[in-house]
C-alpha positions as CSV (number, residue, x, y, z in Angstrom):
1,X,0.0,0.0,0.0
2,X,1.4,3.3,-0.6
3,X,0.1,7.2,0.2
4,X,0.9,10.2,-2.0
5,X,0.1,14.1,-1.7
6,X,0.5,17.2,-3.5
7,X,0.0,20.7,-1.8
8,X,0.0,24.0,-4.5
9,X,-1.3,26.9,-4.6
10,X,-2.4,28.7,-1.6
11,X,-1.8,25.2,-0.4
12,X,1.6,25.5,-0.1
13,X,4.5,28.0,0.9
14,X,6.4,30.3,-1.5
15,X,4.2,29.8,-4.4
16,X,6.2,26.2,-5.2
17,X,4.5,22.7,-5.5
18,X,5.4,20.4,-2.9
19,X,5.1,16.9,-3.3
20,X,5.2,13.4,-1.2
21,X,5.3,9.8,-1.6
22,X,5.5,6.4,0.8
23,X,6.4,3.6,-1.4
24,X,5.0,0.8,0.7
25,X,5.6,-2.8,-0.3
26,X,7.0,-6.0,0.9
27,X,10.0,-5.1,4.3
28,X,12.4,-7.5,2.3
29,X,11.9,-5.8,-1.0
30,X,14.6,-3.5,-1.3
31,X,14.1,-0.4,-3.2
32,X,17.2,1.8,-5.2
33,X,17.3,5.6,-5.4
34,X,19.0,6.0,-8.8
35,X,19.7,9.1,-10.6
36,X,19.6,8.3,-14.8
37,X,21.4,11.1,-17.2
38,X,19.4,12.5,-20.3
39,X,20.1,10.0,-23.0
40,X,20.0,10.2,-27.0
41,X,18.7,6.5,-28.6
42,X,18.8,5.1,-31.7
43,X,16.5,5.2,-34.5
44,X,14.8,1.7,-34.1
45,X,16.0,0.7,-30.4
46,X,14.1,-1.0,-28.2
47,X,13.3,-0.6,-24.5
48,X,13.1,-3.1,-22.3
49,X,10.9,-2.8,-19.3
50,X,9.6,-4.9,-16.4
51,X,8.0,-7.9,-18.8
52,X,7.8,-6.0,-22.1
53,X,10.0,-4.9,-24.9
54,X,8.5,-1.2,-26.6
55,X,10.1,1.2,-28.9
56,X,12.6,3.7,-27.6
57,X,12.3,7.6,-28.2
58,X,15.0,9.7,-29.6
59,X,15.9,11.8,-26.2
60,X,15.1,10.8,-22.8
61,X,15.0,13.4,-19.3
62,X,17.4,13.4,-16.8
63,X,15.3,11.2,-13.8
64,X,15.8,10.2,-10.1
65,X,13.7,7.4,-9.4
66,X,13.2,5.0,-6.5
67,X,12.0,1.3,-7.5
68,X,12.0,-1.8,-6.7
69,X,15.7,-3.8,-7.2
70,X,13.8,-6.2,-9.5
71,X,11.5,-3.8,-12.0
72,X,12.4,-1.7,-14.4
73,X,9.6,1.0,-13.6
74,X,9.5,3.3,-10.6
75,X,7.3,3.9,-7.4
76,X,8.1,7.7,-6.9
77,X,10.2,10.2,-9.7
78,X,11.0,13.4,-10.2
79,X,12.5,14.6,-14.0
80,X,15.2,17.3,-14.9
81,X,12.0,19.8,-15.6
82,X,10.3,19.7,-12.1
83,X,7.9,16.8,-12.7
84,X,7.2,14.5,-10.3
85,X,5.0,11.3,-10.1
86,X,3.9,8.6,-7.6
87,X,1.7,5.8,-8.0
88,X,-0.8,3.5,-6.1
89,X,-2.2,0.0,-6.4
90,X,-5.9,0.2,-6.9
91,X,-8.4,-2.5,-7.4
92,X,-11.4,-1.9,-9.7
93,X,-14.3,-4.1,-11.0
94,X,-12.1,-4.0,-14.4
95,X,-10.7,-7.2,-15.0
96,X,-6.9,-7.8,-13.5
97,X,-4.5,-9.6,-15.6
98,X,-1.4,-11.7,-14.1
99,X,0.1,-12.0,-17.9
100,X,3.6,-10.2,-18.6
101,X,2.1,-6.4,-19.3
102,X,2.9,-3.1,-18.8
103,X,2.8,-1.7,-15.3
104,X,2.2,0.9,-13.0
105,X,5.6,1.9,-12.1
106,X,6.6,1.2,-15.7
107,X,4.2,3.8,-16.9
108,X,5.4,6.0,-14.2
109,X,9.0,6.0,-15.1
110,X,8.2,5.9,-19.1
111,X,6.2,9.3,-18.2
112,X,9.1,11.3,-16.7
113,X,11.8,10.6,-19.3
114,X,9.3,11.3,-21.9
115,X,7.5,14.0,-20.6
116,X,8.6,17.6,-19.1
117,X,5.1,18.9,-17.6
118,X,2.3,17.4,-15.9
119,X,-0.1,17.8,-19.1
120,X,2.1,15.8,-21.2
121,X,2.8,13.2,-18.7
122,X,-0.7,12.3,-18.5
123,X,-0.7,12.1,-22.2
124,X,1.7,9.6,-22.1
125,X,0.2,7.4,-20.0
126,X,-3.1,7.8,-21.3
127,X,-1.3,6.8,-24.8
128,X,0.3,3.8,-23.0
129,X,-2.9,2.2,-21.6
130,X,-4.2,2.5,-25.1
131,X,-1.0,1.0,-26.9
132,X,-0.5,-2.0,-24.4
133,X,-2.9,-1.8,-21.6
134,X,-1.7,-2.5,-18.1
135,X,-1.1,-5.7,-16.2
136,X,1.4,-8.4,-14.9
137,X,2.9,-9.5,-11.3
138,X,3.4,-6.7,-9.2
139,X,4.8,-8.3,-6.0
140,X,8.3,-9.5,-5.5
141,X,7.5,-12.8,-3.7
142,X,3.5,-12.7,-4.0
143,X,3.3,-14.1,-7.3
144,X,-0.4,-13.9,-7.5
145,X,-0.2,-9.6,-6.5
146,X,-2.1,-7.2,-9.5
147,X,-3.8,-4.4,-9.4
148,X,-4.6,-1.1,-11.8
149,X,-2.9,2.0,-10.8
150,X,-3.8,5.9,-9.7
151,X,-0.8,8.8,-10.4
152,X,-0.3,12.1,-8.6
153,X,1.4,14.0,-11.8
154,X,3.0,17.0,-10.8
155,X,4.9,19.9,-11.8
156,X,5.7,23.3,-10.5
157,X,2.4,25.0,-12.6
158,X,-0.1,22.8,-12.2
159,X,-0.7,19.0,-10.6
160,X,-3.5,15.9,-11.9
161,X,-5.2,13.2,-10.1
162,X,-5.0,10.0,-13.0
163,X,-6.8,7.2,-11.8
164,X,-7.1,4.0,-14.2
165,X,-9.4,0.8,-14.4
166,X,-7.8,-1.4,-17.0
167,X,-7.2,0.5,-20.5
168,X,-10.0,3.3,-18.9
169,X,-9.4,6.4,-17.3
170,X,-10.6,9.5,-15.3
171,X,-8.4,12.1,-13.9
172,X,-9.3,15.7,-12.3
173,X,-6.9,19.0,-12.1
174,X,-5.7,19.6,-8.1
175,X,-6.2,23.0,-7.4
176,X,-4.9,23.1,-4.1
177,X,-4.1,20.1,-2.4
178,X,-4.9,15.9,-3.1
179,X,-3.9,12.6,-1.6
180,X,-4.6,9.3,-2.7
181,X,-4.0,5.9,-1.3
182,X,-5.1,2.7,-2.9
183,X,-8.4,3.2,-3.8
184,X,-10.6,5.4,-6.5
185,X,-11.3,8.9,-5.4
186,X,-12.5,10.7,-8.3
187,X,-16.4,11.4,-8.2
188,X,-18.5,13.3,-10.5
189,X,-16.1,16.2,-11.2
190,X,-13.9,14.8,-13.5
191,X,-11.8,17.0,-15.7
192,X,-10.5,14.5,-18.4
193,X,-11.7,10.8,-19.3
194,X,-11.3,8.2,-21.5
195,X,-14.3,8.3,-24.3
196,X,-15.8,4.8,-23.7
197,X,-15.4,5.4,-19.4
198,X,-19.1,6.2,-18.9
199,X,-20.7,4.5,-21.7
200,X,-18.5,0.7,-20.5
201,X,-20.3,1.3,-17.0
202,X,-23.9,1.4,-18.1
203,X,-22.6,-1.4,-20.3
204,X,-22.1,-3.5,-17.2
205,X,-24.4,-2.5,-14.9
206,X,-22.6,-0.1,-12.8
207,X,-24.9,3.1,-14.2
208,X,-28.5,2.9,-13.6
209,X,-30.3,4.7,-16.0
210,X,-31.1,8.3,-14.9
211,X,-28.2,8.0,-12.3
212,X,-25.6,10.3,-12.5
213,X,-22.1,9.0,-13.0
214,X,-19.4,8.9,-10.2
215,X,-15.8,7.3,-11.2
216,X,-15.0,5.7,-8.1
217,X,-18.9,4.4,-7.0
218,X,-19.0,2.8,-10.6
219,X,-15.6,1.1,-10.7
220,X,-14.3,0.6,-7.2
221,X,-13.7,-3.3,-6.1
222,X,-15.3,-3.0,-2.7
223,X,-13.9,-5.8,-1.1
224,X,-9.9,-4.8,-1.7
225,X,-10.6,-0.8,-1.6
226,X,-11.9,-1.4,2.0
227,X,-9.6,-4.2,3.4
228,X,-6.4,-1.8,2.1
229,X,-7.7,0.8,4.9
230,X,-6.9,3.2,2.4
231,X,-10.0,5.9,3.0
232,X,-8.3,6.4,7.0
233,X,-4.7,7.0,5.4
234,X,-6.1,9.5,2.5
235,X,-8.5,11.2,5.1
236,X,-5.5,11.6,7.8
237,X,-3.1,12.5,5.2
238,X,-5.1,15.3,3.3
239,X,-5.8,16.6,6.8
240,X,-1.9,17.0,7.4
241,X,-1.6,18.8,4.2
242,X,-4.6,20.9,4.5
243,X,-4.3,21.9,8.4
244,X,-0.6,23.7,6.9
245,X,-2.5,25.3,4.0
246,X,-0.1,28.5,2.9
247,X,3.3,26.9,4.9
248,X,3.5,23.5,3.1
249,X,7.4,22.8,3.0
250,X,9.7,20.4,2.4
251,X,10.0,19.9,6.0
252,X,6.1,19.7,6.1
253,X,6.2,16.5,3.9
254,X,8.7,14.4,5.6
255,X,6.5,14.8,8.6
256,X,3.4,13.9,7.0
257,X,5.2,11.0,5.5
258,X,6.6,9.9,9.3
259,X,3.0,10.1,10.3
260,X,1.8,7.3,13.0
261,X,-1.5,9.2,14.0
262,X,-0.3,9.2,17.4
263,X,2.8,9.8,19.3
264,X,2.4,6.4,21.5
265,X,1.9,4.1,18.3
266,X,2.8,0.6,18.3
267,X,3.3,-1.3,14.6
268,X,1.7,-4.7,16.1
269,X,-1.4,-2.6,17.4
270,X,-3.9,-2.5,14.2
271,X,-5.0,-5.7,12.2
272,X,-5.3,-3.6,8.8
273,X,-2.4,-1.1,7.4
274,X,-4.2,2.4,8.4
275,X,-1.3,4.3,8.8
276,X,1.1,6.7,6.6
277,X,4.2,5.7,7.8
278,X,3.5,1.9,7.2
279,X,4.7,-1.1,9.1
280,X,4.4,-4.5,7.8
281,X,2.9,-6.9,10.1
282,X,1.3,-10.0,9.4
283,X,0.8,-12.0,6.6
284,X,-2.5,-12.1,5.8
285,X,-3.6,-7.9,5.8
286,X,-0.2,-6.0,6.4
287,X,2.4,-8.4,4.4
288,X,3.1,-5.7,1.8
289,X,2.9,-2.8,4.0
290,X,6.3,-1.8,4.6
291,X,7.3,1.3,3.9
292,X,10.7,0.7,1.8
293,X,11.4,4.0,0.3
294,X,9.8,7.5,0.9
295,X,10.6,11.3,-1.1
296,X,9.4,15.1,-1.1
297,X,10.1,17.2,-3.4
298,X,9.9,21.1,-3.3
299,X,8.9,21.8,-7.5
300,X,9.2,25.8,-8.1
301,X,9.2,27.5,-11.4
302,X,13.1,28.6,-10.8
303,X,15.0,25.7,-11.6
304,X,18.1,26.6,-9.2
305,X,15.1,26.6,-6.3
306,X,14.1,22.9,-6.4
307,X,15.4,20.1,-4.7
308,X,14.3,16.5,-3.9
309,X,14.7,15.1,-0.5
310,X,14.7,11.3,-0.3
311,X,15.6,8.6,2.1
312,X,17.1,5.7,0.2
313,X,16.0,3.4,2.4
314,X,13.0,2.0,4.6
315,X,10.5,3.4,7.4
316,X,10.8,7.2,7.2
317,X,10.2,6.9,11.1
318,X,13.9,5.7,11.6
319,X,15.3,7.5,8.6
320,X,17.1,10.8,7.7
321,X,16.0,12.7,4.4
322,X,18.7,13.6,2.2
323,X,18.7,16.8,-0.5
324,X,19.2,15.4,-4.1
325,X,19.3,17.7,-7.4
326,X,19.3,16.7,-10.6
327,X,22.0,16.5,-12.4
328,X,25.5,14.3,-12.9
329,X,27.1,12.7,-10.1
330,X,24.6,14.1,-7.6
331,X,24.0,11.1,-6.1
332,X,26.7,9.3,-3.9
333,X,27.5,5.7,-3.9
334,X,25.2,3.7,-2.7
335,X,26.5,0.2,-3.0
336,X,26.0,-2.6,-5.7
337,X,23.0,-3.8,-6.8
338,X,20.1,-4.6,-4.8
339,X,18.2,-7.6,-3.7
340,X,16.0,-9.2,-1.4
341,X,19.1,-10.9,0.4
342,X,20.6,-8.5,3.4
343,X,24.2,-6.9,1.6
344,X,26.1,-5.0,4.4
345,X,27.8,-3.1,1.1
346,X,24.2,-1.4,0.2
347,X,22.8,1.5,2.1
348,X,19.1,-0.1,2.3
349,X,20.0,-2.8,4.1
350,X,22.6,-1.2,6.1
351,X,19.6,0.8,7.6
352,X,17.6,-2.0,8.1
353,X,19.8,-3.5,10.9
354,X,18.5,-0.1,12.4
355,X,15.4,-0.3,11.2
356,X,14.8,-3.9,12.5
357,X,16.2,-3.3,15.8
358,X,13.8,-0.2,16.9
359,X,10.8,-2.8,15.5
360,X,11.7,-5.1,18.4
361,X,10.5,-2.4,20.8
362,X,9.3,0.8,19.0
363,X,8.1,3.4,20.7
364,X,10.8,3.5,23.5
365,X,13.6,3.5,20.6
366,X,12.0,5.8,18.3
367,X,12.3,7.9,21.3
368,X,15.7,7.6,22.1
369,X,17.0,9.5,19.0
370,X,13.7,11.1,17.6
371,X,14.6,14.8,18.6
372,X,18.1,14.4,17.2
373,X,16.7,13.1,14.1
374,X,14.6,16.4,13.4
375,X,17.5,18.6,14.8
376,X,19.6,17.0,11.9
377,X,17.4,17.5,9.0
378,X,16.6,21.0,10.3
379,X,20.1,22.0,10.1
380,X,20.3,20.3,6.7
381,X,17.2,21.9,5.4
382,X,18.3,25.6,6.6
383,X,22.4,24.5,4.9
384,X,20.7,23.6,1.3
385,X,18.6,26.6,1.4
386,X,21.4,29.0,1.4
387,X,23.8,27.0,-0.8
388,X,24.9,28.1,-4.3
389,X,22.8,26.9,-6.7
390,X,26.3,25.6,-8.5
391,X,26.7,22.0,-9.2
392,X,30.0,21.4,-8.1
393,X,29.1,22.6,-4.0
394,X,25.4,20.9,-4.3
395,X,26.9,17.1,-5.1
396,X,29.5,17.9,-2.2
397,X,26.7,18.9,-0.1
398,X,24.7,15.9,-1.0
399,X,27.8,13.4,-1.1
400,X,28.2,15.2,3.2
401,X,24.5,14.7,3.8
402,X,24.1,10.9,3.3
403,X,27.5,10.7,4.9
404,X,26.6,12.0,8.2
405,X,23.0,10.4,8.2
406,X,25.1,6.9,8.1
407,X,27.2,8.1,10.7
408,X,24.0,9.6,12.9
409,X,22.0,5.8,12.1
410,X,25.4,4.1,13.8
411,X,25.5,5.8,16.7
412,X,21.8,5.7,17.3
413,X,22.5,1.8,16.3
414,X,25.1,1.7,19.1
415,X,22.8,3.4,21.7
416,X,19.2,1.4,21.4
417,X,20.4,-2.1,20.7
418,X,21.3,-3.1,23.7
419,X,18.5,-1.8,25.4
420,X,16.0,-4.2,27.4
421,X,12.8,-4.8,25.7
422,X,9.9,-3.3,27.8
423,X,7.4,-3.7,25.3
424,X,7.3,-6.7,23.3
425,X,5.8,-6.5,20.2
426,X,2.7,-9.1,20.3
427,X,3.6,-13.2,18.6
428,X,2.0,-12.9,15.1
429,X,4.1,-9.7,14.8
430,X,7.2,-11.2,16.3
431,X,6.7,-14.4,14.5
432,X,6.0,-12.2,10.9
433,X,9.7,-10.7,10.6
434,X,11.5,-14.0,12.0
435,X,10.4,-15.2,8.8
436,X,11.3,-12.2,6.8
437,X,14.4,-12.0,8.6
438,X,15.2,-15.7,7.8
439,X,14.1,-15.1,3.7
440,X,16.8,-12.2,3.7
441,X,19.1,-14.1,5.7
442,X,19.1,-11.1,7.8
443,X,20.5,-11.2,11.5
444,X,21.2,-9.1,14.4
445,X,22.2,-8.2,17.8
């Protein structure tokens, strides 16, 4: 399950767009922050993505992405022009396919490099759904995990809610500030469709004669939309965004994104996964619910004034957003290629010794370095705003950034894991990451 938000407008401080996504999916599913240059192809080449092979354009944009290690696509994006895009699994009454297609986060990452604002974007994939459709295994080891997709599309003029249900579409303009989470939200104001979405609902059913039409009461699977919890995390969210309407920052977003709806939360208290800041769980409701990557971005019409702030790793609880700009060699090392087996020589799973320790009991641990972890980015938010906007000094000041986060994750390491458990987390919970532990051949103190 994933949650993402845009705030613009009035929404949102210093007339920029600012923009959020929680990539949630399974805890062993290791996600890569990668930056990709502009690239000229060949006349002729072909692209190969997740499951399918498709022609290549001529010129591609300048992209940091965050997948999956084993897709092609991309959860969350932003492009060299100030466009940004997250995605969300949604289930609809449209049929699902589990045959090699085009997905989600293929769409997603096909729309920034092709694409420079949020109009064209949506054109793209609009134009994909039509030329290939979408479908195709979506989880890493849930082999029987499908679903259609929603998009937030964003760029520093305007932003679009793109919600699909197989090849159809519907998507409305955000004016000020959206959120979506798994499930349909668009109603009867819809700004753009595709030109068979209403008359395929009366078709089947869904549109009663004289009956109004409403996107997400005609096409929504009720069983999934409610069983993903995703109408609490969308409510909550958009309430976060919307309670700091006119002072939506950077700093705004990662806070939303951390969000537990309560300062005393604990990850084995809830049955379904009803919260932003998403902990897996159990296997049955809250197997895919780890959060395993999270970014904001701060999307202003000066180029030299936006900046991306990303984790590279899991739980934005227990991690430390870094600034990332576009361009080459902004992003540090981060180790070799990722997979769903704990490597000691990537940054993901570096973090998830940390990560897994302050599971084993949360809210004390979180505690212990909490403060310091807001202190931190605070300093680093007020250094990137007054830095040169020269290229040289911003990859030096990113290259420092994730540098010291590692070194502030070790010696919060050092200081909680040998701390008595007072609260133990309950058995299914305890018993649900021995097992993921064991799949990653993951262990630790």
């Amino acid at each position: 399950m994933c949650d993402t938000f845009v705030a613009r407008g009035e929404a949102a401080a210093g007339g920029v767009t600012i923009f959020g996504k929680n990539s949630d999916r399974e805890p062993n599913e290791a996600q890569a922050l990668e930056f990709h240059p502009r690239r000229r192809g060949e006349e002729g080449e072909e692209l190969r993505l997740t499951y399918l092979a498709i022609p290549q354009v001529r010129e591609t944009r300048a992209v940091l992405i965050s997948r999956p290690f084993w897709m092609w696509g991309a959860e969350i994006g932003v492009n060299e022009d100030g466009l940004a895009i997250g995605n969300e699994a949604v289930w609809t009454k449209m049929p699902l396919s589990l045959k090699p297609g085009l997905l989600g986060m293929d769409m997603l990452r096909l729309a920034l490099e092709r694409a420079s604002t949020a109009g064209q974007a949506l054109e793209v994939i609009a134009g994909l759904l039509h030329d290939y459709g979408q479908g195709g295994i979506c989880g890493f080891r849930d082999r029987k995990m499908t679903y259609h997709n929603s998009f937030i599309i964003a760029d520093p003029e305007e932003a679009w809610v793109l919600e699909t249900a197989g090849p159809l579409w519907a998507a409305r303009k955000v004016e000020r500030a959206a959120s979506i989470s798994n499930g349909l939200t668009l109603g009867e104001e819809i700004d753009r469709m595709h030109p068979e979405l209403i008359a395929t609902a009366r078709a089947k059913g869904w549109l009663k004669k004289g009956e109004t039409f409403h996107f997400s009461r005609c096409y929504s699977d009720w069983f999934y939309t409610k069983f993903s919890a995703c109408r609490r995390r969308r409510v909550r969210s958009l309430a976060l965004v919307e309670g700091r309407r006119g002072s939506m920052d950077a700093a705004a977003a990662m806070a939303v994104l951390r969000d537990h709806d309560g300062d005393d939360y604990r990850p084995d208290s809830h049955f379904l996964g009803n919260r932003v800041c998403a902990h897996a769980a159990n296997g049955l409701t809250r197997k895919a619910t780890q959060t395993t990557a999270a970014l904001a971005a701060c999307l202003a019409r000066e180029p030299e004034r936006r900046a991306v702030w990303a984790t590279g790793t899991a739980a934005p609880c227990t991690s430390l957003f870094k600034p990332v700009w576009l361009g080459d060699g902004m992003l540090p090392d981060l180790g070799p290629g990722l997979s769903g087996m704990f490597d000691a020589g990537t940054l993901w799973w570096r973090h998830e010794r940390f990560h897994r320790t302050v599971l084993r009991d949360f809210s004390r641990r979180l505690a212990v370095f909490r403060g310091e972890r807001d202190a931190w980015e605070k300093e680093i938010l007020e250094g990137a705003g007054r830095l040169p906007a020269a290229a040289g000094e911003r990859a030096a000041f990113t290259e420092r950034a994730f540098a010291e986060a590692e070194r502030k994750t070790a010696e919060w390491l050092e200081r909680i894991e040998n701390l008595p458990v007072k609260i133990k987390p309950g058995p299914i919970y305890r018993s649900f990451w021995s097992k993921r532990n064991k799949e990653a051949r993951f262990e630790y103190k």
